[in-house]
VEXVOFI-875152 format. One record per residue: residue in three letters; x, y, z of N, C-alpha, C, CB in turn. Coordinates in steps of 0.001 Angstrom, whole numbers, plus 500000, padded with zeros to 6 digits. Atoms other than C-alpha are relative to their C-alpha. Glycine has a CB too. Layout:
<atoms>
ATOM   residu    neast   nnorth      nup   caeast   canorth     caup    ceast   cnorth      cup   cbeast   cbnorth     cbup
ATOM      ALA        X        Y        Z        X         Y        Z        X        Y        Z        X         Y        Z
...
</atoms>
This chain:
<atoms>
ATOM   residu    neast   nnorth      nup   caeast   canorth     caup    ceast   cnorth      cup   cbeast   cbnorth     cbup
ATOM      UNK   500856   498904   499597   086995    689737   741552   498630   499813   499349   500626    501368   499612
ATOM      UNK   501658   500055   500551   082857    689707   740959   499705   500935   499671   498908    499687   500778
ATOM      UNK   500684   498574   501012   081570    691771   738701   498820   500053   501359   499089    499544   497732
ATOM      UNK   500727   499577   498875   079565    694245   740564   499179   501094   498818   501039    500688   501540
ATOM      UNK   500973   499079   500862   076289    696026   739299   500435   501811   500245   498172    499625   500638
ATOM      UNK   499396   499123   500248   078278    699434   740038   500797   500418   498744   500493    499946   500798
ATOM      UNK   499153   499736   501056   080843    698897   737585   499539   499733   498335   501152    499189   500362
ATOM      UNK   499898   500476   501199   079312    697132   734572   498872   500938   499476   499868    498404   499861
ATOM      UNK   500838   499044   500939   077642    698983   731699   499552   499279   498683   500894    501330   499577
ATOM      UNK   500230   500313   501473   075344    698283   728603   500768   500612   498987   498742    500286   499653
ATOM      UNK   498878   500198   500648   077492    697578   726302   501333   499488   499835   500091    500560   499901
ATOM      UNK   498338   500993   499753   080783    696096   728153   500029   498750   499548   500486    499670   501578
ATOM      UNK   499358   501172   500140   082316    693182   726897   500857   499242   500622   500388    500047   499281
ATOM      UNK   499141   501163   500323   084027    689811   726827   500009   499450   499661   500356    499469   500269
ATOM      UNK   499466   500900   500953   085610    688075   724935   501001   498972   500315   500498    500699   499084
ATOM      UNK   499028   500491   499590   087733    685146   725002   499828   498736   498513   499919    499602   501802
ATOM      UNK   499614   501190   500865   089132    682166   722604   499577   498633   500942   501791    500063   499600
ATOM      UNK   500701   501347   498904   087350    679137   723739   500367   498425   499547   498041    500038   499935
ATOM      UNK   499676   501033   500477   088677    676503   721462   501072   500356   498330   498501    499202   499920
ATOM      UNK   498828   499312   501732   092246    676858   718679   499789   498724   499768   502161    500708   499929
ATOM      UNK   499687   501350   501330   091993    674270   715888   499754   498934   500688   501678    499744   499260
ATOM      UNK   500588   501083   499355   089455    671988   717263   500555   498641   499147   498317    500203   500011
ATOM      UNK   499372   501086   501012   090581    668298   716362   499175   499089   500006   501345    499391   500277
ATOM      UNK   500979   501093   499641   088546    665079   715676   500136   499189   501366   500072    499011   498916
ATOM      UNK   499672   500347   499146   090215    663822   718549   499241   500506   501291   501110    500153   499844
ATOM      UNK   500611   499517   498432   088399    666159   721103   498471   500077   499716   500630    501730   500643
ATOM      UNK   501096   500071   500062   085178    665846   719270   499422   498503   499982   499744    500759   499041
ATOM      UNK   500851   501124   499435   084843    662169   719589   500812   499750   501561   500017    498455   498822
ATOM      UNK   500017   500341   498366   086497    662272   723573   498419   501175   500369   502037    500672   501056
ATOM      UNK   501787   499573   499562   082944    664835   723514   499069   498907   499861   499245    501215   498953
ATOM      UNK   501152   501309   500268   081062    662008   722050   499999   498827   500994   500287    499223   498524
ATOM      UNK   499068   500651   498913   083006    659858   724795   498817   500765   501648   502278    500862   499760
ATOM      UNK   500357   499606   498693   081694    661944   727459   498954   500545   500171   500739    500691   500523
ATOM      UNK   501111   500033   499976   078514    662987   726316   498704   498843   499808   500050    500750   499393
ATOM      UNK   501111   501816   500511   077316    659591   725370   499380   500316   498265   497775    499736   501508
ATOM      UNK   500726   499985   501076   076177    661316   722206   501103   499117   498217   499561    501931   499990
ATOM      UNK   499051   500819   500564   077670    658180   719737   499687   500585   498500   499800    498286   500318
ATOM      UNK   500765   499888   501336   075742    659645   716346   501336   499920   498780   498984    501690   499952
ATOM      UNK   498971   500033   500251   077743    659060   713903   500596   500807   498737   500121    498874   500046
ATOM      UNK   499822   498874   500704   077788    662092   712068   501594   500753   500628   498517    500952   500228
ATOM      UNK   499072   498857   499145   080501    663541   714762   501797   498876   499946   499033    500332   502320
ATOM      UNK   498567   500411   499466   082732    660605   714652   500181   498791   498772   500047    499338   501934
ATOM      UNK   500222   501019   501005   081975    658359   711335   500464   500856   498626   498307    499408   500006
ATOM      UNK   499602   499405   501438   083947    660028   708036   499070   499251   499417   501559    499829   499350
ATOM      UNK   500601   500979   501369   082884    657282   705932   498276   500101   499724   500353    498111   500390
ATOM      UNK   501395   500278   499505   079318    657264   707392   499660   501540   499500   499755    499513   501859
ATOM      UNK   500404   498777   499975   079326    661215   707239   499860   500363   498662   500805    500815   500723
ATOM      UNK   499593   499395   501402   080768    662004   703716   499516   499184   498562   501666    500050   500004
ATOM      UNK   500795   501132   500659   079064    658662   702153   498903   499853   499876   500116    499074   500349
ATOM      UNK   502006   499905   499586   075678    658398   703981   499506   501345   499944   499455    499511   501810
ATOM      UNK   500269   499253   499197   075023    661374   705430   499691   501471   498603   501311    499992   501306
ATOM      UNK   499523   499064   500881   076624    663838   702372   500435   501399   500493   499049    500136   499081
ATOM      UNK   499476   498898   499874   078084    666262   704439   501980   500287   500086   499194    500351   501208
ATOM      UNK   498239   500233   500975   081769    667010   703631   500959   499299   501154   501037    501977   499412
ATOM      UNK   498961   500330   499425   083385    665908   706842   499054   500263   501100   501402    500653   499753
ATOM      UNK   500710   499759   498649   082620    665238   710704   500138   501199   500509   500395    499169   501008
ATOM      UNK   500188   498891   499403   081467    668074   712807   499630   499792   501215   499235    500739   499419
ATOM      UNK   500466   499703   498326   081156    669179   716663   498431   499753   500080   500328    501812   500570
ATOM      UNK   501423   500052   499207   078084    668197   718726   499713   501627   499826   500093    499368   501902
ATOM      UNK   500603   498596   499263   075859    671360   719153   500271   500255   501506   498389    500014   499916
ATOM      UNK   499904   499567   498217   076202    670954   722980   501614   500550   500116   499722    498279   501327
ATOM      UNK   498259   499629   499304   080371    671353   722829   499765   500763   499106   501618    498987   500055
ATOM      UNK   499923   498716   500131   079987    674548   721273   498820   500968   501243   499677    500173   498326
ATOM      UNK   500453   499340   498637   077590    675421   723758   500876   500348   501488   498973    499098   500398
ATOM      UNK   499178   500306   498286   079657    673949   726557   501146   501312   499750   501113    497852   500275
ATOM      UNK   498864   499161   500238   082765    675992   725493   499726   502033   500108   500460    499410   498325
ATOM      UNK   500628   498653   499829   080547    679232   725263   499617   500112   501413   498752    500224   499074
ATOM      UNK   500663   500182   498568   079174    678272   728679   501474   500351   500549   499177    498264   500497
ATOM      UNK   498899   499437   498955   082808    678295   730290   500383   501596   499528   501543    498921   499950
ATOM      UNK   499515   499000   500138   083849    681627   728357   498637   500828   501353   500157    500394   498162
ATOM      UNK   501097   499583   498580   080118    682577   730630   500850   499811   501392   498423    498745   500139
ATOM      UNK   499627   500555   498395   081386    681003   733663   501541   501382   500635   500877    497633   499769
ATOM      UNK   498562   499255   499567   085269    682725   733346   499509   501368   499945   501452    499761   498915
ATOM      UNK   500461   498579   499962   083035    686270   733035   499380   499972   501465   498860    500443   498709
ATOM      UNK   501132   498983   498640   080504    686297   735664   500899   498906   501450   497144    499499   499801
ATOM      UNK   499962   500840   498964   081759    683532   738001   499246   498563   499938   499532    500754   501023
ATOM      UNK   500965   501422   499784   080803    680065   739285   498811   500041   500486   500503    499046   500869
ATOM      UNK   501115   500058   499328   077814    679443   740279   498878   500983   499824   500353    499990   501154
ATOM      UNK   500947   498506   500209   076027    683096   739072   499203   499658   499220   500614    501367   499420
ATOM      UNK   500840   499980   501022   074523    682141   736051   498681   499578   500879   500477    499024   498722
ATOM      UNK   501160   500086   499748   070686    681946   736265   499038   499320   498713   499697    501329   500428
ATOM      UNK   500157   500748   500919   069937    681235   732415   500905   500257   498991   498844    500013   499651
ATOM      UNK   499391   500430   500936   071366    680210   729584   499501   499297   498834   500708    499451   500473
ATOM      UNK   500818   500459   501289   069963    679649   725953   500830   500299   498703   498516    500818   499890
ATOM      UNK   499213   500061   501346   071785    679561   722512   499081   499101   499034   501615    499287   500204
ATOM      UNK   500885   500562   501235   070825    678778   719040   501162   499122   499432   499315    501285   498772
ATOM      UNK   498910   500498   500550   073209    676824   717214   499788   500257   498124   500107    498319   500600
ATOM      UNK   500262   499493   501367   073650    678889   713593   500872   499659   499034   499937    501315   499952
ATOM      UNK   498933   500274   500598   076402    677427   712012   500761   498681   500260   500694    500984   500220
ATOM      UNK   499232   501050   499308   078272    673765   712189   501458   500321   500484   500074    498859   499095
ATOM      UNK   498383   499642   499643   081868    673805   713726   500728   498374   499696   500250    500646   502052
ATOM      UNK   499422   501159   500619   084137    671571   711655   501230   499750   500755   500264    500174   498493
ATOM      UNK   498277   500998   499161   087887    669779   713043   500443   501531   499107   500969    497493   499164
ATOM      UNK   498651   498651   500571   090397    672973   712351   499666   501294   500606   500040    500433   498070
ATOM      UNK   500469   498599   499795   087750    675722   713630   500694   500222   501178   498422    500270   500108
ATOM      UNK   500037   498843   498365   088944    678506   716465   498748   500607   500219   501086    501518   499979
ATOM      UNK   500901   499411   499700   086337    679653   718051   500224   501049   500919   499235    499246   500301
ATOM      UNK   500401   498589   499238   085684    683046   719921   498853   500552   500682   500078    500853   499250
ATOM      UNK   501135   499927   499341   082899    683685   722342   500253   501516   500472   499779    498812   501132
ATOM      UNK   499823   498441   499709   082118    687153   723577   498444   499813   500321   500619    501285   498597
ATOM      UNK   501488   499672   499016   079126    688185   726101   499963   501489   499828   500061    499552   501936
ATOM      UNK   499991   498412   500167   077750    691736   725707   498900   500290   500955   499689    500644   498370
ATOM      UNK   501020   499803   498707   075913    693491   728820   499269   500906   499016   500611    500759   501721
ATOM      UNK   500688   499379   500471   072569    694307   727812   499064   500489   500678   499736    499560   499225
ATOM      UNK   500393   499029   498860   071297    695389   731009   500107   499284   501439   498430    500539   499766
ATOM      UNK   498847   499734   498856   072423    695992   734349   498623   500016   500961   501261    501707   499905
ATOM      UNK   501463   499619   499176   069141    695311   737010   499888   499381   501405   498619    499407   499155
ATOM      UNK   499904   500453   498870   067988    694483   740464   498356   500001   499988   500942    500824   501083
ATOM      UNK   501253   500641   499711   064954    692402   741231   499851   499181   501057   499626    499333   499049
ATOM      UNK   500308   500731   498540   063711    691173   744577   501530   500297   501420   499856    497868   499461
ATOM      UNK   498579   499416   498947   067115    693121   746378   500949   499140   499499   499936    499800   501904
ATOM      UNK   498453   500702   500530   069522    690845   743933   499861   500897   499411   500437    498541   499265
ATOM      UNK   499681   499126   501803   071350    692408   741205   500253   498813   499148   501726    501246   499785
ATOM      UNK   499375   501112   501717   071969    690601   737661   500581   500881   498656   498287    498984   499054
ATOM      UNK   499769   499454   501329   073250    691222   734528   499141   499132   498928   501608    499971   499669
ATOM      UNK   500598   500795   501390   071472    690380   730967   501246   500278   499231   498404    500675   499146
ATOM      UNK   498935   500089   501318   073963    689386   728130   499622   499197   498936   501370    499433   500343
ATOM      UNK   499654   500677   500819   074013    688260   724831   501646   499744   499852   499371    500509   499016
ATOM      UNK   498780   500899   500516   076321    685571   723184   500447   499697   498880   499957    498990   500294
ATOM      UNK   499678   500369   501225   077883    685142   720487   501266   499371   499999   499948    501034   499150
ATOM      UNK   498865   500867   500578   080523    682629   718989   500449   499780   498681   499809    498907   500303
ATOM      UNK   499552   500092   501879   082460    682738   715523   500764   499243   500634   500704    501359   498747
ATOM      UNK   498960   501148   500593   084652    680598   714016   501356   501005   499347   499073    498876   498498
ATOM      UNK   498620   499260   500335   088269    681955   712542   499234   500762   498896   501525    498970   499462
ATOM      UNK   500348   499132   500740   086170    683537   709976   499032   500830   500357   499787    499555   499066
ATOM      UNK   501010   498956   499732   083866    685406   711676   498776   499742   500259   499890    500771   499116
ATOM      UNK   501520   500339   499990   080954    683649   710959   499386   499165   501374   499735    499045   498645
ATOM      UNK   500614   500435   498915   078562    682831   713646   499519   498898   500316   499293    500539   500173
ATOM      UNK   500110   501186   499536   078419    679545   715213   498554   499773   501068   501396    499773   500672
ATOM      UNK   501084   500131   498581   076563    680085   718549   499458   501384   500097   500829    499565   501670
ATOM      UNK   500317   498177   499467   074312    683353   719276   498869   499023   501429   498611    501650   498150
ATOM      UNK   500812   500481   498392   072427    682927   722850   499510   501436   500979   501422    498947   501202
ATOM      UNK   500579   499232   498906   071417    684849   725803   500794   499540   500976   498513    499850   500294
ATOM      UNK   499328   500046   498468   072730    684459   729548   499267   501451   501350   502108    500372   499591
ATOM      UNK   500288   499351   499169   071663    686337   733004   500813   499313   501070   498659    500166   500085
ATOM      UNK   499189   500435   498876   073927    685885   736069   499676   501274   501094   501748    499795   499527
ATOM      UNK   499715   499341   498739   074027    687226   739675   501114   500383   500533   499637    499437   500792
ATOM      UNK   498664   499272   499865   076193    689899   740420   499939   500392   501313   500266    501229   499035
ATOM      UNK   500002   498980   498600   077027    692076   743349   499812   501215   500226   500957    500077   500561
ATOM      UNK   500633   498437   500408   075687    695231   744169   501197   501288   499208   499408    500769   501763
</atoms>
C-alpha cells in the first residue's frame, strides 16, 4: 500500500533493523561490489598497524545503502526524490543497526504530493551512525 498524503502526519514513524551483527565478511563482499578496495575496510594488519584504528570498519556508503533500503521499504520504489546523510559515527563487524525516518512535513507542489523526512541510524547502542534527510512522492 502507498503512503498517501491523507494519512501521514508530522511526526509518524519508521523504523526498521537494517543490518544484525554486521560481519567482515559482508563488508569486504561491499568492497567487492563497490570497487571501494581501501584498505582500511578489509586490511586488519594494515588498519590496526598503519592506519591505528582498532579494527576494520564499514564503507560510509553501506551504511547509507542499508538506510536507503529501510527508505525504499517506507515510501516505495521509485518515490524517493532526495536523499542526503552525514556519516557521524564508524560502524564496526558485530554492529546492529536501526534506521528510522520521521515525517517532517506532509506537502504538495506543482499538483504532486511528497513527504519530508529525517534519518537516522544507531548502532546496538544507540549511538548515531547515519543522520540524513529524504523526500519521496506520495499519493494524494
Amino acid at each position: 500500500m502507498a503512503l498517501s498524503a491523507k494519512t501521514l502526519k508530522v511526526g509518524d514513524t519508521y523504523e526498521e533493523k537494517v543490518v544484525d551483527n554486521l560481519t567482515r565478511t559482508q563488508i569486504v563482499q561491499y568492497a567487492g561490489a563497490s570497487g571501494d578496495y581501501n584498505p582500511i575496510h578489509t586490511d586488519e594488519v594494515y588498519t590496526t598497524k598503519v592506519a591505528g584504528y582498532p579494527s576494520v570498519f564499514a564503507h560510509g556508503m553501506l551504511s547509507m545503502g542499508v538506510t536507503g533500503k529501510m527508505l525504499t521499504n517506507f515510501v516505495g520504489d521509485g518515490r524517493l526524490t532526495k536523499f542526503g546523510v552525514r556519516f557521524t559515527r564508524q560502524v564496526w563487524p558485530g554492529d546492529t543497526l536501526t534506521a528510522k525516518a520521521t515525517v517532517e512535513a506532509v506537502r504538495e507542489e506543482n499538483g504532486e504530493h511528497f513527504v519530508d523526512l529525517t534519518v537516522s541510524t544507531v548502532n546496538q547502542d544507540g549511538a548515531e551512525v547515519v543522520s540524513g534527510y529524504a523526500s519521496a512522492r506520495i499519493d494524494p
